[in-house]
N, CA, C and O atoms as a GROMACS GRO file, in nm:
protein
  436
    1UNK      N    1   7.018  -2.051  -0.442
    1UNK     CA    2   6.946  -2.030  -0.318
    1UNK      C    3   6.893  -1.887  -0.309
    1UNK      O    4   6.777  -1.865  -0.272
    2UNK      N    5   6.994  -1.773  -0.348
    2UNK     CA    6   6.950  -1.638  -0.365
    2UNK      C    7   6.813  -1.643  -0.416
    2UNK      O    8   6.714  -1.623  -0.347
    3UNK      N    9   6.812  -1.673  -0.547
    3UNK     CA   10   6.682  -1.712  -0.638
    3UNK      C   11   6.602  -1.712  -0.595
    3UNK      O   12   6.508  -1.634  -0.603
    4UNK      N   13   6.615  -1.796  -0.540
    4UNK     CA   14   6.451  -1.889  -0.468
    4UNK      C   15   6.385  -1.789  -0.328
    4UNK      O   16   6.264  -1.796  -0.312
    5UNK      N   17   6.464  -1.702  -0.233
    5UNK     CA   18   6.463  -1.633  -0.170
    5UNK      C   19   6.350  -1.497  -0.244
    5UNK      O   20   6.239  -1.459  -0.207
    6UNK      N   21   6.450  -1.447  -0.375
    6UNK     CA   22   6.417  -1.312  -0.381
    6UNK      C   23   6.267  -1.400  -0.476
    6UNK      O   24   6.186  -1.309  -0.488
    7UNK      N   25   6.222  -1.492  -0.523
    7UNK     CA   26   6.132  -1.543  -0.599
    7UNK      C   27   6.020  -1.558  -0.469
    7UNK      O   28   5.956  -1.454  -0.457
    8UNK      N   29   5.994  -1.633  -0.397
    8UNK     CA   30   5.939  -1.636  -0.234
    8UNK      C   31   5.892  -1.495  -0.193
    8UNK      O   32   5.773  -1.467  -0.177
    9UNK      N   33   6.011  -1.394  -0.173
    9UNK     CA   34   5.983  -1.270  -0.123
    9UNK      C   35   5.878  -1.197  -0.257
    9UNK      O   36   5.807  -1.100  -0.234
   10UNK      N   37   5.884  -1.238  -0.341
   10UNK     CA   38   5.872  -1.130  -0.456
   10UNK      C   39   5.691  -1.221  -0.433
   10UNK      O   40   5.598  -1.145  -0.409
   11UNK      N   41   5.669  -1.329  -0.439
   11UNK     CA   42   5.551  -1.387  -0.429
   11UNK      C   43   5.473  -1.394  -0.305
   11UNK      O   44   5.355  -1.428  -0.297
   12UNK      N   45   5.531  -1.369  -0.233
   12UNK     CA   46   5.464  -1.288  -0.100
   12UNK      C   47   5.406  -1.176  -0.113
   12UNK      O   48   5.284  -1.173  -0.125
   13UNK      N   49   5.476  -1.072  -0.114
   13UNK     CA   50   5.480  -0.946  -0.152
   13UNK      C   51   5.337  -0.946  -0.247
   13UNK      O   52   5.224  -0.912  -0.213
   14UNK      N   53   5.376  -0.987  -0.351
   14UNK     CA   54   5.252  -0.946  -0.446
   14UNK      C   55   5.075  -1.046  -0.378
   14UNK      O   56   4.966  -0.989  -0.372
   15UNK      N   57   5.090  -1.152  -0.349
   15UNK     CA   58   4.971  -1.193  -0.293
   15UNK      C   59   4.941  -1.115  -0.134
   15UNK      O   60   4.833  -1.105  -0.076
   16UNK      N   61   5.024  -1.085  -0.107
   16UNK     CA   62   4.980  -0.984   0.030
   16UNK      C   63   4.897  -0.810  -0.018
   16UNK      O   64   4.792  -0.762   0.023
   17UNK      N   65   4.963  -0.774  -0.084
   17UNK     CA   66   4.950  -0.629  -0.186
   17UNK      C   67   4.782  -0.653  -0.285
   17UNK      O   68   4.699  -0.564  -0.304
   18UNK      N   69   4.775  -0.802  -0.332
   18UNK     CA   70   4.628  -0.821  -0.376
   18UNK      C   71   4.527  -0.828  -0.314
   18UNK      O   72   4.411  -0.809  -0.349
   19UNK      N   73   4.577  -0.861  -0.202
   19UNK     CA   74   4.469  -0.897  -0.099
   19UNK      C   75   4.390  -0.768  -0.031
   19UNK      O   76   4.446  -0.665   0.007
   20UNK      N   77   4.241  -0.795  -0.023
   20UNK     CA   78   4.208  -0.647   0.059
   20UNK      C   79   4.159  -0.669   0.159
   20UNK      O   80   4.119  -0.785   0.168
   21UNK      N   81   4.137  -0.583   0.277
   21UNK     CA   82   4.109  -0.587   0.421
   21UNK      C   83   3.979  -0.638   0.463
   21UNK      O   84   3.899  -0.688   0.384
   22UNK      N   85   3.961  -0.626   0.573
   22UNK     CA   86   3.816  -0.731   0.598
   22UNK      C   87   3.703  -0.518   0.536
   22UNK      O   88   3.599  -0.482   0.481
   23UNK      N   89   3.800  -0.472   0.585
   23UNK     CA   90   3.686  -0.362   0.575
   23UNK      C   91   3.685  -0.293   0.501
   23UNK      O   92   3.632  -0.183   0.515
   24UNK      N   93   3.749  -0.333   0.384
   24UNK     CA   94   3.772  -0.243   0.246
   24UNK      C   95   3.676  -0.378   0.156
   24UNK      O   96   3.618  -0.354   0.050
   25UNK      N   97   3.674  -0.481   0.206
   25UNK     CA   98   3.556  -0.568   0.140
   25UNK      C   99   3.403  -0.547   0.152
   25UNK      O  100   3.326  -0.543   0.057
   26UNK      N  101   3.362  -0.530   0.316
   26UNK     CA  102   3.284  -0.484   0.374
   26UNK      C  103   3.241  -0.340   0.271
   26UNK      O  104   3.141  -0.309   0.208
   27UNK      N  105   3.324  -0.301   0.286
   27UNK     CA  106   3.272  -0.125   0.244
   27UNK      C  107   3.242  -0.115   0.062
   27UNK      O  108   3.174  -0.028   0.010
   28UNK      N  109   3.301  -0.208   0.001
   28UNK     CA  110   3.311  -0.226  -0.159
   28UNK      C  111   3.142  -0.323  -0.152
   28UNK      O  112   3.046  -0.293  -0.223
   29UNK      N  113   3.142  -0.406  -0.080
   29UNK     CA  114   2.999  -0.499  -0.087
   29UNK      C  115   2.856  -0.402  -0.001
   29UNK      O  116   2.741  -0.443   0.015
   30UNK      N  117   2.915  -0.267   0.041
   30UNK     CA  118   2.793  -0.182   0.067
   30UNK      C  119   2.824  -0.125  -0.003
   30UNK      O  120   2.716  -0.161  -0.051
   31UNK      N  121   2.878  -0.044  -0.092
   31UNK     CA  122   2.827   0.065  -0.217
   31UNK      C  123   2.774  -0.034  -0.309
   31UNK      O  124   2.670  -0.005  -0.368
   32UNK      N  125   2.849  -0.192  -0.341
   32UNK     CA  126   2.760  -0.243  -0.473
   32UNK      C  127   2.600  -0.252  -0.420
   32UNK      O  128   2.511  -0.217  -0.498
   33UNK      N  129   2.561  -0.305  -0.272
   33UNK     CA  130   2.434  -0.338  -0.246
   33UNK      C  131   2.347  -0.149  -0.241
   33UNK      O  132   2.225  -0.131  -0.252
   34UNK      N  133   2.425  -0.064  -0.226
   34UNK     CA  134   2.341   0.066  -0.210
   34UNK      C  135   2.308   0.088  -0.343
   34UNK      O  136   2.197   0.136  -0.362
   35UNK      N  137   2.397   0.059  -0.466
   35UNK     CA  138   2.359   0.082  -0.586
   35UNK      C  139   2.297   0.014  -0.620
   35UNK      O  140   2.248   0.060  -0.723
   36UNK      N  141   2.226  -0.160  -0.583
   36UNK     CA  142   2.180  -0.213  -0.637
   36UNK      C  143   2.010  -0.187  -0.563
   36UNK      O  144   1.914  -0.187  -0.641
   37UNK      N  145   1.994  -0.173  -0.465
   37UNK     CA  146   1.909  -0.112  -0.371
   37UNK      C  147   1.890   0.035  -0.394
   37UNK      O  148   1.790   0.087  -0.346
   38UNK      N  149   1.972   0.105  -0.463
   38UNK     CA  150   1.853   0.233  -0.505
   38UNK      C  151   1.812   0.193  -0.672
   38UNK      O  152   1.734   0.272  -0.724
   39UNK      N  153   1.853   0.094  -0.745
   39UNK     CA  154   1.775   0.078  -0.866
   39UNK      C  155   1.617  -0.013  -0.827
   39UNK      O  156   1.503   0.003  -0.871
   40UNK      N  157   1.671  -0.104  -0.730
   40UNK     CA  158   1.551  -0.165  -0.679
   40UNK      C  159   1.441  -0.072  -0.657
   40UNK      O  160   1.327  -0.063  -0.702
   41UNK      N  161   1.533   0.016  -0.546
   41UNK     CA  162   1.372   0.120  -0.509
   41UNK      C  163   1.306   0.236  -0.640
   41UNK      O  164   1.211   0.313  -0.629
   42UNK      N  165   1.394   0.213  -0.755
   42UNK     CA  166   1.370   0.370  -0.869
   42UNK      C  167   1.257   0.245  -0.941
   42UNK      O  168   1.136   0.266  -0.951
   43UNK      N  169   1.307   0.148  -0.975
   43UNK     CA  170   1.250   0.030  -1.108
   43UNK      C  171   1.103  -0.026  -1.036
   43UNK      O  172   0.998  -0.049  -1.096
   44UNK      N  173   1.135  -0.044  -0.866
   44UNK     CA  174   1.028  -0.129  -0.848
   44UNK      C  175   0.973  -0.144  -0.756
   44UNK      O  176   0.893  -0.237  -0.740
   45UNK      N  177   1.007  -0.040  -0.650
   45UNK     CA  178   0.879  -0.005  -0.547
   45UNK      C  179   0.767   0.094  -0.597
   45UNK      O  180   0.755   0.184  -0.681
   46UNK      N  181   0.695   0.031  -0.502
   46UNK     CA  182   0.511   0.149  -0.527
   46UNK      C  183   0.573   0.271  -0.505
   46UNK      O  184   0.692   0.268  -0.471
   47UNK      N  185   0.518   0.379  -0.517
   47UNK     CA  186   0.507   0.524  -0.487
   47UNK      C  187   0.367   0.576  -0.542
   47UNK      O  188   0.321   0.577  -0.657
   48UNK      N  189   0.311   0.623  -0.407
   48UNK     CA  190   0.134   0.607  -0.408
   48UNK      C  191   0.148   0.800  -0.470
   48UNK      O  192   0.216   0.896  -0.436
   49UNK      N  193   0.048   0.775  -0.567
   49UNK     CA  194   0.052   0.913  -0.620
   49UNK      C  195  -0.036   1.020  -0.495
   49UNK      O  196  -0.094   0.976  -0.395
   50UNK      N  197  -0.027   1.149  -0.529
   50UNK     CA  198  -0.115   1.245  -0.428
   50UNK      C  199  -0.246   1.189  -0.435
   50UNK      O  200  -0.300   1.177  -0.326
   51UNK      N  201  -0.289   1.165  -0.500
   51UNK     CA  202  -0.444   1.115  -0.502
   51UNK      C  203  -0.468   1.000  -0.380
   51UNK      O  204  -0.541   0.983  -0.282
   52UNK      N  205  -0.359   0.933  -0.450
   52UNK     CA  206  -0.388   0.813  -0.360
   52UNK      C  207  -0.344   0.841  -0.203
   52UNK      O  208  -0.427   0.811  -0.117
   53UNK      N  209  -0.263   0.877  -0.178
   53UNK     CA  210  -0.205   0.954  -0.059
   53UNK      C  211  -0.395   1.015   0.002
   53UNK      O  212  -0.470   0.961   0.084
   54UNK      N  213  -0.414   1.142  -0.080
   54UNK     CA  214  -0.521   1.170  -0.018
   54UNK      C  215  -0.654   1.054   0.012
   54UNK      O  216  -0.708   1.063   0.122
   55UNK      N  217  -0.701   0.954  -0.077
   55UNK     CA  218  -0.752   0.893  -0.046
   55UNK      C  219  -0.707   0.805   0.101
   55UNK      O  220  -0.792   0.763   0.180
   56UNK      N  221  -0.619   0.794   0.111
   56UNK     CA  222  -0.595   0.713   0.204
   56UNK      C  223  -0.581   0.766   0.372
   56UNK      O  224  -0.569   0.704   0.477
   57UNK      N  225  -0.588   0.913   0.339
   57UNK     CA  226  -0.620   0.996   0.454
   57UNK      C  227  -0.749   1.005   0.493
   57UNK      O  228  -0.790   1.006   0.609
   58UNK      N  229  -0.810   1.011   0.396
   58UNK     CA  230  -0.955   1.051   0.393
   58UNK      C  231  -0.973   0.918   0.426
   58UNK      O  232  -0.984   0.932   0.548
   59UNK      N  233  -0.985   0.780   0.405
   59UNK     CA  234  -1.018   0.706   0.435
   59UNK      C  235  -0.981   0.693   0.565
   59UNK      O  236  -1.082   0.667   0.629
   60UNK      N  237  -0.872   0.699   0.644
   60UNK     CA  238  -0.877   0.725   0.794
   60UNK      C  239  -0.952   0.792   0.862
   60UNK      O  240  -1.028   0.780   0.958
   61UNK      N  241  -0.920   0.854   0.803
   61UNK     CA  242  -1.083   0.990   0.856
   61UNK      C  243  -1.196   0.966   0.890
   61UNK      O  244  -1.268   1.026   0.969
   62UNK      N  245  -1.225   0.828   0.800
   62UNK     CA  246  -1.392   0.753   0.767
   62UNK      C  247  -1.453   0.792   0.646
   62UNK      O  248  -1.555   0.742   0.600
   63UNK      N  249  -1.391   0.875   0.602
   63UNK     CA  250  -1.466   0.926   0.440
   63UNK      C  251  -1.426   0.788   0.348
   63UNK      O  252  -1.334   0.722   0.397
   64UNK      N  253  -1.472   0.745   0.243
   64UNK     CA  254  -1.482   0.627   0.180
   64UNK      C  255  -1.416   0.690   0.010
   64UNK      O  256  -1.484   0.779  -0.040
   65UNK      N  257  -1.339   0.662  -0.038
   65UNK     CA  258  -1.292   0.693  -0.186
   65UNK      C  259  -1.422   0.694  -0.304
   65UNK      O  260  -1.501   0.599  -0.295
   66UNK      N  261  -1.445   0.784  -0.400
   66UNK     CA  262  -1.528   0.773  -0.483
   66UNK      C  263  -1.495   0.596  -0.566
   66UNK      O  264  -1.383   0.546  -0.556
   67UNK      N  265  -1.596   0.532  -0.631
   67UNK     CA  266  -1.549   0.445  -0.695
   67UNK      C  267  -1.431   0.463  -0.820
   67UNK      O  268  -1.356   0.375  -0.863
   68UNK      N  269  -1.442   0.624  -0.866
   68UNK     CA  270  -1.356   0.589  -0.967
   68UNK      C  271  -1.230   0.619  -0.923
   68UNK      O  272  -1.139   0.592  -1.001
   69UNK      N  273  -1.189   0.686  -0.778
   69UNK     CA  274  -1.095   0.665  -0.708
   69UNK      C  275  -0.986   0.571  -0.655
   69UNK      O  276  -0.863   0.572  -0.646
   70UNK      N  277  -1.107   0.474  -0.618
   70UNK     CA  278  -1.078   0.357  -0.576
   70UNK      C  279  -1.048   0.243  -0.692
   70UNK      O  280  -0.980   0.143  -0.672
   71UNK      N  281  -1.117   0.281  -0.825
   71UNK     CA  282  -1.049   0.188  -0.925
   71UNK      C  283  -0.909   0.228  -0.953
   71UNK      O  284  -0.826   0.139  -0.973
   72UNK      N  285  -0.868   0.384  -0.959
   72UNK     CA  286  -0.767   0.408  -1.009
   72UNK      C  287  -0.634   0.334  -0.888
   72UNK      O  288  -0.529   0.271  -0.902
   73UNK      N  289  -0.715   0.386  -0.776
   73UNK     CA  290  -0.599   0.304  -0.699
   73UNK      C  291  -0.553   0.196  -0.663
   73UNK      O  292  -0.447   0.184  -0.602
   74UNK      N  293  -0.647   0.084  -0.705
   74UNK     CA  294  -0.674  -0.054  -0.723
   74UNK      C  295  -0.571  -0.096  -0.848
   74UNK      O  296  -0.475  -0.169  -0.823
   75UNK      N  297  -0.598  -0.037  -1.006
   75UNK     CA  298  -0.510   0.011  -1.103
   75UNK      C  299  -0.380   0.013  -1.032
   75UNK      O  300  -0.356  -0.101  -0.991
   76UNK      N  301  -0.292   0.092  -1.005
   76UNK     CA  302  -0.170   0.121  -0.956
   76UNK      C  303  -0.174   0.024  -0.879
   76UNK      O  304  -0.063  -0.004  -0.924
   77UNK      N  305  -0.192  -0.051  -0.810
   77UNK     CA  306  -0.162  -0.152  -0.709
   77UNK      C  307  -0.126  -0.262  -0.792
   77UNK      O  308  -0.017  -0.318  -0.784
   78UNK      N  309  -0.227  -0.295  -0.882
   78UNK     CA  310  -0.166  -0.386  -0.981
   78UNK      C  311  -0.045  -0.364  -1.038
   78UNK      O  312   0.044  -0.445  -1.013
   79UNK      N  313  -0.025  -0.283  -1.100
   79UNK     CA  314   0.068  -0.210  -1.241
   79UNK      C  315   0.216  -0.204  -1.118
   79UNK      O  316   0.332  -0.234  -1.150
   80UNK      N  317   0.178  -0.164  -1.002
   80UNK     CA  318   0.309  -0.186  -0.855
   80UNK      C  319   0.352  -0.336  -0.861
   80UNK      O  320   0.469  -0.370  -0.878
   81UNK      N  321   0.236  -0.429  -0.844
   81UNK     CA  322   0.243  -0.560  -0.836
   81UNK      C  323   0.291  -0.635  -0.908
   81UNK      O  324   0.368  -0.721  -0.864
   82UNK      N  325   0.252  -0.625  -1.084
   82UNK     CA  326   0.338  -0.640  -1.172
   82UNK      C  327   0.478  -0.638  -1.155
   82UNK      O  328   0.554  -0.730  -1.124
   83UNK      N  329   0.500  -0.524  -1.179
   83UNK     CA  330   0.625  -0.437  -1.164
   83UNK      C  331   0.741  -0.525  -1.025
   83UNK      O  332   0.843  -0.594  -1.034
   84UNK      N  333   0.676  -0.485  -0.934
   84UNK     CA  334   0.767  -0.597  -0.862
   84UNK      C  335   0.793  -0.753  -0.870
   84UNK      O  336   0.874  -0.804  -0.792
   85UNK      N  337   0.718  -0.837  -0.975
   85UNK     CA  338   0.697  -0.994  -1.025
   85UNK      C  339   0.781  -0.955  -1.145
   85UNK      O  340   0.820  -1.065  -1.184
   86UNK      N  341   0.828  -0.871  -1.222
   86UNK     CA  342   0.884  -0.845  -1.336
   86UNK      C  343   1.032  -0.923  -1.311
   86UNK      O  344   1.106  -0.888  -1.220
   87UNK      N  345   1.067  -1.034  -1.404
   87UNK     CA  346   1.241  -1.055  -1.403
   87UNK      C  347   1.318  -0.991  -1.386
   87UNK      O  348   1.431  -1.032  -1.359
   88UNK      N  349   1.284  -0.852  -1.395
   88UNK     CA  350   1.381  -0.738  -1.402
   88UNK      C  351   1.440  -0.699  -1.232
   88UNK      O  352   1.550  -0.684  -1.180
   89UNK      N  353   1.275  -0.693  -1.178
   89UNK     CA  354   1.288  -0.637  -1.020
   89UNK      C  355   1.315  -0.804  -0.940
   89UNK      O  356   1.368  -0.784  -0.831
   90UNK      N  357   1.302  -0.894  -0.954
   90UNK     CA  358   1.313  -1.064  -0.889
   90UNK      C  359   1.499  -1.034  -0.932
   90UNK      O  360   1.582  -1.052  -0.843
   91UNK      N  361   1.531  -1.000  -1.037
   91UNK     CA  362   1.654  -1.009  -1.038
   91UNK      C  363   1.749  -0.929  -0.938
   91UNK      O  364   1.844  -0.968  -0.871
   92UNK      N  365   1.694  -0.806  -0.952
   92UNK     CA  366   1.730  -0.709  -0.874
   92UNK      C  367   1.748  -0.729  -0.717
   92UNK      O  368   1.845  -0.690  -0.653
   93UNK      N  369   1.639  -0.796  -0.669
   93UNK     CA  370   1.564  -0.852  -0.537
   93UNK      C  371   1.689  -0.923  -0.513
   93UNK      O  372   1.786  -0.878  -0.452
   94UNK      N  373   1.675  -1.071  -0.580
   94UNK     CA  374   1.817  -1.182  -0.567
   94UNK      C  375   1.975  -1.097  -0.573
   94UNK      O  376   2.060  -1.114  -0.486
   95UNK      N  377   1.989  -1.028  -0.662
   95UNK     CA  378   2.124  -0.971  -0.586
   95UNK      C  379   2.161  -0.854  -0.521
   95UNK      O  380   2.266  -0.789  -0.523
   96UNK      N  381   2.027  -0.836  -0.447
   96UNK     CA  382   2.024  -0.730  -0.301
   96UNK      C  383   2.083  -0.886  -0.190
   96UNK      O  384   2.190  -0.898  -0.131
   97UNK      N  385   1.983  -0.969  -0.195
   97UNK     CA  386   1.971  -1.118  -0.131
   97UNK      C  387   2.129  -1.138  -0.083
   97UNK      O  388   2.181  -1.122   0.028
   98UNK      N  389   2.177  -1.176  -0.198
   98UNK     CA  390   2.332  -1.205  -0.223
   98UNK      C  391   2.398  -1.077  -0.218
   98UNK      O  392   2.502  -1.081  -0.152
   99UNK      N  393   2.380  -1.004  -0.250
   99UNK     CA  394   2.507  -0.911  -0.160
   99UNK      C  395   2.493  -0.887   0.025
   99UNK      O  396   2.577  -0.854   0.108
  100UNK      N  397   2.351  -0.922   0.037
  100UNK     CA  398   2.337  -0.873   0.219
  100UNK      C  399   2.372  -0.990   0.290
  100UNK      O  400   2.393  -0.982   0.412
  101UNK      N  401   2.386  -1.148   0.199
  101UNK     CA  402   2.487  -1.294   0.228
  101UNK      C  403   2.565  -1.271   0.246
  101UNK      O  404   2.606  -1.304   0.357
  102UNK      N  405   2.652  -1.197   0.159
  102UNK     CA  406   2.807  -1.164   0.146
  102UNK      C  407   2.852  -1.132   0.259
  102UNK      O  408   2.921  -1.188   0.345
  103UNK      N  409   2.762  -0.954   0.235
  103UNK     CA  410   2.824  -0.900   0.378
  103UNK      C  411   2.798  -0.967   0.522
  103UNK      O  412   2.891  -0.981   0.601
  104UNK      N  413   2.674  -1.007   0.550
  104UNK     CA  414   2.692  -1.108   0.675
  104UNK      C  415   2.815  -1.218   0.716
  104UNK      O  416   2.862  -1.241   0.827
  105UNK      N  417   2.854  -1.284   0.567
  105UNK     CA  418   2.965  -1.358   0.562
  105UNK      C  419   3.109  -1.289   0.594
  105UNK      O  420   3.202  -1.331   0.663
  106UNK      N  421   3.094  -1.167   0.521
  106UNK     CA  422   3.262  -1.085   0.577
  106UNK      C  423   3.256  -1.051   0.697
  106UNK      O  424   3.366  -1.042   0.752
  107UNK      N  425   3.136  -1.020   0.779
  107UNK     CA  426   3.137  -0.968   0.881
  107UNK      C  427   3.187  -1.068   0.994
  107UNK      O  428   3.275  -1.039   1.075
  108UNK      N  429   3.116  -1.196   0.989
  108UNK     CA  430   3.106  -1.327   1.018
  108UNK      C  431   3.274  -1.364   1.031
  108UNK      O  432   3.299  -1.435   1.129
  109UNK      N  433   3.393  -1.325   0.945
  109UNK     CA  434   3.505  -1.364   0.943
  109UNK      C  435   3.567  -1.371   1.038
  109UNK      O  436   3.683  -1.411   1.033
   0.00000   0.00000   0.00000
C-alpha cells in the first residue's frame, strides 16, 4: 500500500512540475511569433527605397515621376510582389497564422 502511495505521489509531482502556466505558454508562443514576424518583415515586406519615397511625395505634391522613375518603381513592386508569393514568405505568413491561433486559443482557456 506504501508503494502505491509514494508511486501516485511521485506521479503527481512530476506531471504537475511538467506542466506550464497559462502565462508562461502565452509568453513562450509570443517570442516564437515575434521571431517568426521579424523574419517575415526582414525576408518579405516592401521597403520603398529613397527614390521611391521621394517620388511618392512629389507625387502628392502633383509633380508626376519621370518615366524611368516610375519604371523603376513599378520594378520593385514586382520583385516586393514576388517576394511575398515566394514559399519561403507563404510559409512564414502560415506560421505567424498559427502561432496568433494558438495564442487566441491560450488566451481563450
Amino acid at each position: 500500500m506504501r508503494k502505491a502511495i509514494v508511486i501516485v505521489v511521485a506521479f503527481v509531482a512530476l506531471t504537475v512540475a511538467g506542466c506550464k502556466s497559462k502565462q508562461q505558454k502565452q509568453a513562450d508562443l509570443s517570442a516564437e511569433y515575434q521571431t517568426a514576424n521579424a523574419q517575415y518583415q526582414k525576408d518579405c515586406s516592401a521597403t520603398p527605397s529613397d527614390q521611391d519615397a521621394n517620388a511618392i511625395v512629389g507625387a502628392a505634391l502633383g509633380s508626376k515621376p519621370s518615366p524611368q522613375q516610375q519604371a523603376g518603381i513599378d520594378q520593385r513592386q514586382r520583385e516586393a510582389e514576388a517576394r511575398k508569393n515566394s514559399p519561403h514568405c507563404k510559409e512564414l505568413d502560415a506560421k505567424r497564422d498559427e502561432l496568433t491561433k494558438k495564442m487566441l486559443a491560450t488566451q481563450n482557456q
